[in-house]
C-alpha positions in Angstrom: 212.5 -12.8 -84.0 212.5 -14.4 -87.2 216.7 -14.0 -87.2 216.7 -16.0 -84.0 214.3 -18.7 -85.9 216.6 -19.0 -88.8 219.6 -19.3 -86.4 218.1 -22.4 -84.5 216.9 -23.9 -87.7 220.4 -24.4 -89.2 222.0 -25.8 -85.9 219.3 -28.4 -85.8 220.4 -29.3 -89.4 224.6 -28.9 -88.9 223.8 -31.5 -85.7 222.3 -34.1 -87.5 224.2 -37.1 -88.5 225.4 -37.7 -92.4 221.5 -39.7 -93.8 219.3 -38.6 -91.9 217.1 -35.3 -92.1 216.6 -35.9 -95.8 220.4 -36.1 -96.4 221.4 -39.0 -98.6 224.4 -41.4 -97.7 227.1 -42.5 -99.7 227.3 -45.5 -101.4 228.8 -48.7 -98.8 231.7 -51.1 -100.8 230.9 -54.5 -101.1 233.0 -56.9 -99.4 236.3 -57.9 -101.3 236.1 -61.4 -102.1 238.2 -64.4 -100.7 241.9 -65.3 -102.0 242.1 -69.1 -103.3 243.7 -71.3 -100.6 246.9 -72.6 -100.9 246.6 -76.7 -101.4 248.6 -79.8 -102.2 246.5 -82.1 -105.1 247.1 -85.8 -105.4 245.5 -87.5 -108.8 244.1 -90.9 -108.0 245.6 -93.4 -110.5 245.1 -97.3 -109.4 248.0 -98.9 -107.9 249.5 -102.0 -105.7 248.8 -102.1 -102.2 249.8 -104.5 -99.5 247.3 -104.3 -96.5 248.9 -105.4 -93.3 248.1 -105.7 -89.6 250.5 -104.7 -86.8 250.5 -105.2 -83.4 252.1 -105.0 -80.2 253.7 -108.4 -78.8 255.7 -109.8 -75.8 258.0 -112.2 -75.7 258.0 -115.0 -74.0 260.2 -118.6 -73.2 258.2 -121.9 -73.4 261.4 -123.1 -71.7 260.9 -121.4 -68.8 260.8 -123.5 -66.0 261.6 -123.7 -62.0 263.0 -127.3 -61.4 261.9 -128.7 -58.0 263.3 -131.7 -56.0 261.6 -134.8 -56.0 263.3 -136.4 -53.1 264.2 -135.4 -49.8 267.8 -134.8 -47.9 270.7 -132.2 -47.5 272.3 -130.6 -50.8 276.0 -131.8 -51.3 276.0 -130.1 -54.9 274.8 -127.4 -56.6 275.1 -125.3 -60.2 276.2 -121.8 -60.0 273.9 -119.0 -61.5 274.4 -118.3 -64.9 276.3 -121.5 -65.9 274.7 -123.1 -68.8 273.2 -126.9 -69.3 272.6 -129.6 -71.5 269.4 -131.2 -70.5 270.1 -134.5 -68.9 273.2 -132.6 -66.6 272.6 -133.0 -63.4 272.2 -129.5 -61.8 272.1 -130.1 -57.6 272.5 -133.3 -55.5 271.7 -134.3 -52.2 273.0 -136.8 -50.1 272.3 -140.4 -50.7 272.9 -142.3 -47.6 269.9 -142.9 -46.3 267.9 -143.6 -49.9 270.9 -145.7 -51.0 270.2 -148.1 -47.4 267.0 -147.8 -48.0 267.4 -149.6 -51.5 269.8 -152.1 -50.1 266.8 -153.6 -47.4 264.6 -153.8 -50.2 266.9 -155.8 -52.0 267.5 -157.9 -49.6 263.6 -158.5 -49.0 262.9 -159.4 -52.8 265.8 -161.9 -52.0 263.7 -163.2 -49.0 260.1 -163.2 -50.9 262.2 -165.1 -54.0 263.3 -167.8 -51.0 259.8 -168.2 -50.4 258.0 -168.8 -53.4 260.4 -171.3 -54.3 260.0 -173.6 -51.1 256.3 -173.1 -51.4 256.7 -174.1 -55.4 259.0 -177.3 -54.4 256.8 -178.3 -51.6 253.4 -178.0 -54.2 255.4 -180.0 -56.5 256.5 -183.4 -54.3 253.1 -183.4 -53.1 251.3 -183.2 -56.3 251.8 -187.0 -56.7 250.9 -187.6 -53.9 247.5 -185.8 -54.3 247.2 -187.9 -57.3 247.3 -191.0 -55.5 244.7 -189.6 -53.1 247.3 -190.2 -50.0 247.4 -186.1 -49.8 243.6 -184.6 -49.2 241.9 -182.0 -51.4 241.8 -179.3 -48.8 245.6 -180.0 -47.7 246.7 -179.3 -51.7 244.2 -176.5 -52.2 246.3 -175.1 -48.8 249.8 -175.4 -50.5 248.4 -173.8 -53.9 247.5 -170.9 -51.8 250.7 -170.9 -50.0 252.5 -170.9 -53.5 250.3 -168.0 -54.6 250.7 -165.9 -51.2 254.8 -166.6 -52.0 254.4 -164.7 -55.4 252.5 -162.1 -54.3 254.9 -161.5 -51.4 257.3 -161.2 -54.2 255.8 -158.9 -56.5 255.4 -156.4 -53.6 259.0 -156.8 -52.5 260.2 -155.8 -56.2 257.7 -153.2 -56.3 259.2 -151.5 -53.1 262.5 -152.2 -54.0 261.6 -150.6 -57.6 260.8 -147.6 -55.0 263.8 -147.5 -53.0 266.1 -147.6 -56.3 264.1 -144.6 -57.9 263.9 -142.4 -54.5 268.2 -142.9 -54.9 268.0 -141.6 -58.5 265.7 -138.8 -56.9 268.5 -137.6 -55.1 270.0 -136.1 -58.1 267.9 -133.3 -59.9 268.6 -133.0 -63.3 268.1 -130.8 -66.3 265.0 -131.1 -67.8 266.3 -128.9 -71.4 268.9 -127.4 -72.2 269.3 -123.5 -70.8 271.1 -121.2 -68.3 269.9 -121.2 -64.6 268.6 -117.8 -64.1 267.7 -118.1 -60.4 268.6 -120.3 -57.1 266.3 -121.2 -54.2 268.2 -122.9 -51.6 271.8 -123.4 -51.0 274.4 -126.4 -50.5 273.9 -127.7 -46.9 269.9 -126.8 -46.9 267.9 -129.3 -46.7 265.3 -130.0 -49.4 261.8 -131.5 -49.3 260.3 -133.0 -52.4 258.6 -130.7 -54.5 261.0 -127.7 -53.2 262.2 -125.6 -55.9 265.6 -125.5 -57.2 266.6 -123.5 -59.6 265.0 -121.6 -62.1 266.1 -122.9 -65.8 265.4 -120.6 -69.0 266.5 -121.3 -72.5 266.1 -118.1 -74.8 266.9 -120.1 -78.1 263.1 -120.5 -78.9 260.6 -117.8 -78.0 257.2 -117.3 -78.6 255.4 -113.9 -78.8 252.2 -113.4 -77.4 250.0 -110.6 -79.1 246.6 -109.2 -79.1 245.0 -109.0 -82.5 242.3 -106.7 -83.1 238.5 -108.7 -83.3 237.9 -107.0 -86.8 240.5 -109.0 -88.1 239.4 -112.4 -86.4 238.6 -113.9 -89.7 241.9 -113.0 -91.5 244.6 -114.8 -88.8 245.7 -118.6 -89.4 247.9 -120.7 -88.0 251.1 -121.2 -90.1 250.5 -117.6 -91.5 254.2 -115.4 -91.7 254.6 -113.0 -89.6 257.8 -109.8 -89.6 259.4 -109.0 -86.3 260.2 -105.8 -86.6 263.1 -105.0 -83.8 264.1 -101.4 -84.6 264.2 -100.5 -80.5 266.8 -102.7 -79.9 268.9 -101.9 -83.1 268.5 -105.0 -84.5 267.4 -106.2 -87.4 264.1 -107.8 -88.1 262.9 -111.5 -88.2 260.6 -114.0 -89.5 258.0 -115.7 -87.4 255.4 -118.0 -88.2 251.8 -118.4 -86.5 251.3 -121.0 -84.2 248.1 -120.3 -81.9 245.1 -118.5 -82.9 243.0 -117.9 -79.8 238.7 -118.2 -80.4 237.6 -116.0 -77.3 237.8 -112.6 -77.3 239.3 -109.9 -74.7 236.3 -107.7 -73.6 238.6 -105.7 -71.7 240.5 -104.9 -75.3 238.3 -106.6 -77.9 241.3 -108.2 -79.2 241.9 -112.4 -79.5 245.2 -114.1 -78.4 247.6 -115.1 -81.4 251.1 -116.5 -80.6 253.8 -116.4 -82.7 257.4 -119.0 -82.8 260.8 -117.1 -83.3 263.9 -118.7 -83.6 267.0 -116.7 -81.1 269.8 -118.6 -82.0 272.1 -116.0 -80.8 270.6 -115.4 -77.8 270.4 -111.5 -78.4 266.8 -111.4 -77.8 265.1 -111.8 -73.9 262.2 -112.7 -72.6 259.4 -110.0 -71.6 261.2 -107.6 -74.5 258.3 -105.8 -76.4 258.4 -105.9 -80.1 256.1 -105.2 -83.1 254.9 -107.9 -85.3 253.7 -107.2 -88.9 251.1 -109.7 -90.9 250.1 -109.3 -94.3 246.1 -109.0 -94.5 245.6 -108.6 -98.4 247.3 -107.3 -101.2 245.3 -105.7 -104.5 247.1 -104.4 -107.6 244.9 -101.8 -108.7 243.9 -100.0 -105.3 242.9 -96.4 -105.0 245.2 -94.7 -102.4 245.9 -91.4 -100.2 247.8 -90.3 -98.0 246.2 -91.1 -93.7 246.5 -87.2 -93.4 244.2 -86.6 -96.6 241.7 -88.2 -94.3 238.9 -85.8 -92.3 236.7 -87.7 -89.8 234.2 -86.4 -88.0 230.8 -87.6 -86.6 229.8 -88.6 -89.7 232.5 -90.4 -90.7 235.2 -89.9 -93.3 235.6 -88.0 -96.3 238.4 -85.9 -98.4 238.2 -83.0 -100.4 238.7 -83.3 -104.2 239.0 -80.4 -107.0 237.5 -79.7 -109.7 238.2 -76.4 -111.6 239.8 -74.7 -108.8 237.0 -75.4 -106.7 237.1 -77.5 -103.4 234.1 -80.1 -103.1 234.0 -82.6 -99.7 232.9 -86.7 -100.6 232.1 -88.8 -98.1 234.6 -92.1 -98.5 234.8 -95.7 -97.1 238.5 -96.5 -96.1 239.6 -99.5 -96.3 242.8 -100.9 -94.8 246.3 -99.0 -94.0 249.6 -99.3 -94.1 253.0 -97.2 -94.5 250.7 -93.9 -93.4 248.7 -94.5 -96.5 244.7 -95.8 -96.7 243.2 -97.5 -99.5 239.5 -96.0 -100.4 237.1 -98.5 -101.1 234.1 -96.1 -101.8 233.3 -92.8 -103.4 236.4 -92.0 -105.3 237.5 -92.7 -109.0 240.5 -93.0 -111.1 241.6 -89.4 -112.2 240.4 -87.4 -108.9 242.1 -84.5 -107.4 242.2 -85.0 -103.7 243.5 -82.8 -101.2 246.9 -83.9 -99.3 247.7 -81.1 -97.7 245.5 -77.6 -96.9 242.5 -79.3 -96.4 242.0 -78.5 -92.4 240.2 -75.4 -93.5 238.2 -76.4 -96.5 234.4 -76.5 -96.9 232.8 -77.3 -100.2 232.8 -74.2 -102.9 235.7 -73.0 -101.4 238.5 -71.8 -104.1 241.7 -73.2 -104.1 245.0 -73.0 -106.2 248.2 -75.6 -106.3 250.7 -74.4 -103.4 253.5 -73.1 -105.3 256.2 -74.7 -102.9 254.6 -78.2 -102.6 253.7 -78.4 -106.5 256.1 -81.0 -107.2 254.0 -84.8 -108.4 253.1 -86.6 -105.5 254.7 -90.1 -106.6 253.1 -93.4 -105.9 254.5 -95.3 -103.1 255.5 -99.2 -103.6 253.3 -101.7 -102.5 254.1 -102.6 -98.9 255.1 -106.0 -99.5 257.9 -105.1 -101.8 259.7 -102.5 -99.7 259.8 -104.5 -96.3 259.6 -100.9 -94.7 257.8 -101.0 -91.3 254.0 -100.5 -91.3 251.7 -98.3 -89.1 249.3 -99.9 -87.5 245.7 -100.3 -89.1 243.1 -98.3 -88.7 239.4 -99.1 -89.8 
């Protein structure tokens, strides 16, 4: 009995798990800690920076125009499309038969009116004597005055028609109002045209204008006469100046942007109407700014910051960035002259976090040129 006791005793103990039943456990290993992360350091030293403002623009041709008819009659001439005008050419005619007669009878009616008021004139003078002498009655000389003024107002309105009858023949000719290339017809030689019937359509490419939408943040940094670069790198060409000539005061509130046009010159006609284009404006250049690189930057909901280093250890600052340009952002706030910040290896960073200098991207970070010297391209600005 007590052999069967002793066997069942030690089978409970071989069953139970390595702790428990008195046993004691070994020791557990504490955690190994974290390898340094891998990092790219920029030191902050103060330097020029050229803040500009890009946007998106469309060009467009003041001289854009669809020349209608301003008399009536059957088209005996007309400009091809695509041939080019001085302004002044004429570009269609019509045919001036029945203007031109109509001219001619209102000639001849000043001719009549001019018979008129001199036989009324003649007849107030020989009886102005007459009058004089009291042989000729008040009322009968107060008629022939009136009869002398009827004649010269029945003068004036024959010259003022015949004035109309010579300008409806001049009307039969439609001329250029600019100089330009007609881009479009709307009738044809034989048609007949009514007045105010369109033409042609007359464009002249040598001036443009660009029409843009400027941010509102920057509504207090736009002027008229301000210098503008047209950058044209879509179209291989190479870019131009433009000045400012409209600043618009109401804003978009479908984009929160305000209207700002801009004059370029096209001499040689490369550029066209409706081609888009991005237009660069300086907003502010400082010579001692303190700036990183746009990737450097980490937003989130409450707002931006970047990681800087200090003795191999990572540390997140909440920053104030200012303007951009080239891919770059000046820091207006929580940063100083000497700082390590974080350019690249910072997307899994927290503060206290150990890091070490990337071996393959230890090489200086150099300081870019102030945009305004290089004339590269910008990127557009972000707050």
């Amino acid at each position: 009995m007590r052999f069967a006791v002793l066997i069942v005793a030690i089978a409970l103990v071989a069953c139970q798990p390595p702790g428990e039943g008195g046993g004691q456990a070994p020791p557990s290993q504490a955690p190994a800690s974290e390898a340094p992360r891998p990092v790219r350091l920029l030191t902050l030293a103060p330097r020029a920076f050229s803040e500009r403002i890009e946007v998106t623009g469309t060009l467009k041709a003041p001289d854009d125009v669809t020349v209608a008819a301003r008399g009536a009659g059957t088209i005996t001439y007309l400009r091809e499309r695509g041939e080019r005008v001085q302004a002044g050419d004429v570009i269609a005619r019509v045919d001036p038969a029945l203007p031109s007669a109509g001219a001619a009878q209102a000639a001849a009616q000043v001719s009549v009116a001019e018979a008129g008021l001199r036989l009324a004139e003649d007849t107030l003078k020989r009886q102005k004597p007459l009058f004089d002498q009291g042989i000729v009655s008040a009322l009968e000389f107060r008629r022939l005055q009136a009869q002398v003024d009827q004649a010269r107002a029945q003068l004036r309105q024959a010259q003022a028609v015949a004035s109309q009858a010579r300008t409806q023949v001049t009307y039969t000719t439609v001329e250029a109002p600019f100089a330009g290339v007609i881009e479009e017809r709307f009738c044809e030689r034989g048609g007949q045209l009514a007045p105010g019937a369109p033409v042609v359509r007359l464009v002249s490419s040598a001036r443009l204008k660009i029409d843009a939408g400027v941010p509102e943040r920057y509504a207090r940094d736009v002027r008229v006469g301000d210098e503008a670069r047209v950058s044209l790198a879509a179209y291989q060409l190479p870019p131009r100046q433009a000045a400012v000539t409209f600043v618009g005061q109401a804003i978009d509130p479908a984009n929160r942007t305000f209207s700002v046009e801009f004059n370029l010159d096209n001499p040689d006609g490369a550029l066209k109407p409706e081609m888009t284009v991005r237009v660069i404006l300086n907003r502010a250049a400082r010579a001692d700014a303190l700036v990183v690189p746009q990737t450097a930057i980490v937003r989130d909901v409450d707002g931006a910051s970047v990681f800087t280093v200090t003795n191999g250890v990572a540390r997140q600052v909440k920053v104030e960035v200012g303007g951009s340009a080239d891919g770059e952002c000046e820091i207006l706030e929580g940063l100083e002259p000497g700082m390590q910040v974080v350019v690249r290896g910072q997307a899994n960073l927290t503060t206290g976090t150990a890091v070490r200098v990337d071996d393959e991207a230890s090489e200086v970070v150099e300081a870019k040129p102030a945009a305004a010297a290089s004339g590269a391209p910008a990127s557009e600005v972000a707050p």
